[in-house]
C-alpha positions as CSV (number, residue, x, y, z in Angstrom):
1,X,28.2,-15.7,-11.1
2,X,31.4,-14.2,-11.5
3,X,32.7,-11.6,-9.0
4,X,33.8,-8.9,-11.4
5,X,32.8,-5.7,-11.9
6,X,30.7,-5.1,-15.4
7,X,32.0,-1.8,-16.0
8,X,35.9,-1.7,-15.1
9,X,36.8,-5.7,-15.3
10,X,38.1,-5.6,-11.3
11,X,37.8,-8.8,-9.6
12,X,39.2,-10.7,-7.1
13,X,42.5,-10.5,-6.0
14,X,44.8,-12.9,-3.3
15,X,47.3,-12.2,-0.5
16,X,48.2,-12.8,2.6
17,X,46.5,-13.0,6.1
18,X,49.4,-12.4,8.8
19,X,49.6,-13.5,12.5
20,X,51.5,-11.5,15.3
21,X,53.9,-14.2,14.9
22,X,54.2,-13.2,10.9
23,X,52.4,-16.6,9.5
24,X,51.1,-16.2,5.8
25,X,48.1,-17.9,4.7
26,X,46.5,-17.1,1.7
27,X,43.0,-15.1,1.6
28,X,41.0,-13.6,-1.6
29,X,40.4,-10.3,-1.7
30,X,37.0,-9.9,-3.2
31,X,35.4,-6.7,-5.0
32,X,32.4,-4.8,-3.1
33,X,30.0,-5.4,-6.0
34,X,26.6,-4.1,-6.2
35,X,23.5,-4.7,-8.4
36,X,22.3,-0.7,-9.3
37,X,20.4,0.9,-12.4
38,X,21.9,3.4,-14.3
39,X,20.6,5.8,-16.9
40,X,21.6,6.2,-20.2
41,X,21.0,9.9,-21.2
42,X,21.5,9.5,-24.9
43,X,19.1,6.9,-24.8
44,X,16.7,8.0,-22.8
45,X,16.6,4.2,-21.2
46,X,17.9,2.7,-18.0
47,X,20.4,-0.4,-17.9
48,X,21.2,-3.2,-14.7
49,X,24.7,-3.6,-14.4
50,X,26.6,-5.2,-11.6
51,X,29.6,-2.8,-10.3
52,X,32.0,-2.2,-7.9
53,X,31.7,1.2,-5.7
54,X,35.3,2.4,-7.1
55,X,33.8,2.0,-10.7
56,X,30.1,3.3,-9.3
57,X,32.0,6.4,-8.5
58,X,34.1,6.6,-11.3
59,X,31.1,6.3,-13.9
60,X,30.0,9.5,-11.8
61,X,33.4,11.4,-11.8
62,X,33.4,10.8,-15.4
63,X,29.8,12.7,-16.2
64,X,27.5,9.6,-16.1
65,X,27.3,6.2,-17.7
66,X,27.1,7.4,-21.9
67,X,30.4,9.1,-20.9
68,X,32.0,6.1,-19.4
69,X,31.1,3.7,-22.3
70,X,32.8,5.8,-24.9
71,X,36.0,6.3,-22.9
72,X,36.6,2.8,-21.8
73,X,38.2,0.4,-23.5
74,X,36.4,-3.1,-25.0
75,X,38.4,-5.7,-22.8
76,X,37.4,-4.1,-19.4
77,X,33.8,-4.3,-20.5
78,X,31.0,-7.1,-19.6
79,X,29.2,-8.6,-22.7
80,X,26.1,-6.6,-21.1
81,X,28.0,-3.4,-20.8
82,X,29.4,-3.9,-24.7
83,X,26.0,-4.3,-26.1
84,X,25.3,-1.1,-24.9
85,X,27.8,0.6,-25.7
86,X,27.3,-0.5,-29.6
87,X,24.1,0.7,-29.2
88,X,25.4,4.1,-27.7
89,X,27.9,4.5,-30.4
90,X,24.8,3.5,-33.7
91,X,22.8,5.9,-31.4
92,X,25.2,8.8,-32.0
93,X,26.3,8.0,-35.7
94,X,22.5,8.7,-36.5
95,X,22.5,12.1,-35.1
């Protein structure tokens, strides 16, 4: 299982871990991922989606997950999280 975040696309990143006496060896930086529910308003279902707590708060800061779909763009996405974002977008052509 990939270790990238369904909603923004973060993942791992690589540095450096440095000794007192300035030694470099490379380290991975990994994402804090976690597996949470969110609920679609518009319709009126929940979805599982693995995220990172920067994109967890995010999704929040931007008024919920409906909100988030529409505003970000298709690369970031997961295959999960563009599914229901076509069915967010069907759901609000109908109305």
């Amino acid at each position: 299982m990939a270790r990238i975040c369904e909603l923004t696309g973060k993942g791992r990143m690589t540095g450096h871990n440095v000794s007192h006496a300035n030694n470099k060896t490379k380290r991975v930086f990994l994402p804090n991922l976690q597996n949470v529910t969110l609920m679609s308003e518009k319709l009126d279902r929940s979805f599982k989606f693995r995220v990172s707590t920067h994109g967890l708060r995010s999704v929040e800061h931007n008024g919920g997950l409906d909100n988030w779909l529409l505003k970000t763009s298709d690369e970031k996405l997961s295959a999960n999280a563009l599914k229901v974002k076509r069915e967010l977008v069907k759901a609000s052509a109908a109305v």
